[in-house]
N, C-alpha and C positions, 0 to 999 in steps of 0.2 A: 499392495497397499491400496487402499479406500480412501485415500485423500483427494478431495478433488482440487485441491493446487497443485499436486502432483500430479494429477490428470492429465493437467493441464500444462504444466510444463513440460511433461510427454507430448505434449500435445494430441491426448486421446481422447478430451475435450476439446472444444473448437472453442474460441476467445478469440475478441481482437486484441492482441498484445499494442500499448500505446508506444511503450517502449522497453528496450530488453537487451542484456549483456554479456557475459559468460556466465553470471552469477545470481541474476537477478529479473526480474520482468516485471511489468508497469500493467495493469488491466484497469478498465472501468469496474468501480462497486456495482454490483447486481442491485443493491438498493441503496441509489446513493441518498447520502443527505442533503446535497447540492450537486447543480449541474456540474461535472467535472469531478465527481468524486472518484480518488484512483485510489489503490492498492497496489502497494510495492510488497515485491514476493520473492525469497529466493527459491530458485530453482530445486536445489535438496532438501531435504524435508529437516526442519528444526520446530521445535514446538514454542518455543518462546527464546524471546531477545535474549534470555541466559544461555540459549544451546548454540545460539551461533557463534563459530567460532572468530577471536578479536583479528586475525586476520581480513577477516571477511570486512569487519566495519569500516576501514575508509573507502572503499566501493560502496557501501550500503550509505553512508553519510553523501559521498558524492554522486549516486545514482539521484536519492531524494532530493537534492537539490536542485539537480537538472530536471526531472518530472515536474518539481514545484516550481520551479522557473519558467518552464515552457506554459504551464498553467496561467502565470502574469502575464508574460509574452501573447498568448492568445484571448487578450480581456475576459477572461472566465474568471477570473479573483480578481481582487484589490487588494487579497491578501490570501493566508489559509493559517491552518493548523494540520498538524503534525500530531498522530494519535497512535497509539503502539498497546495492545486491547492483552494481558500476558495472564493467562489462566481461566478458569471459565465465572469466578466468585469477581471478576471486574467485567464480564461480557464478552471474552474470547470466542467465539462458537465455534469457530474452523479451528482445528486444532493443529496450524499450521502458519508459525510466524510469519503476521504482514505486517504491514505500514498502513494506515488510512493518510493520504494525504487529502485534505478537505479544501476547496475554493471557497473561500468568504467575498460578499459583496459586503460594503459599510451599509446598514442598517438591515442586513438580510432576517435579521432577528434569531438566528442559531445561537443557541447555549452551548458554550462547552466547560468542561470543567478548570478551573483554575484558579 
């Protein structure tokens, strides 16, 4: 397989993983939109939030939470947003279900949709 999250959760790409579980890992965005922009990834390949299976989601709820926490915890947000990109007609690129978790400062001036 050609996926480079699955690269890289082979770890056949080198990342620094921020944080990581049986199921799941935490990287910095390649381009973030803020300082602290992570991506949550599961480790097996699903192409969007519909293929992973409902099992998986109170890990995947409780992994993000702790990535987004640790985020406040270390003054990199005041707050974030929570972004889940699911096909290519909304901006998906990687074809390879993640999480954008974003760090917002108050008046950082980022749009996001809402």
């Amino acid at each position: 397989m050609d996926c480079v999250f699955c690269k890289i959760a082979r770890k056949e790409i080198k990342a620094d993983f921020i944080h990581e579980s049986n199921q799941f890992f935490a990287i910095r965005d390649a381009h973030p939109k803020a300082e602290g922009h992570t991506l949550i990834i599961p480790k097996k390949h699903f192409v969007t939030l519909l293929d992973i299976p409902h099992k998986l989601g109170e890990e995947l709820l409780s992994f993000t939470k702790e990535v987004a926490g640790s985020l406040l915890d270390s003054k990199l947000a005041d707050g974030f947003n929570i972004i889940m990109n699911n096909l290519e007609p909304v901006g998906q690129v990687v074809k390879h279900a993640h999480i954008h978790v974003i760090p917002r400062k108050e008046g950082d001036g980022l749009r996001m949709i809402a």
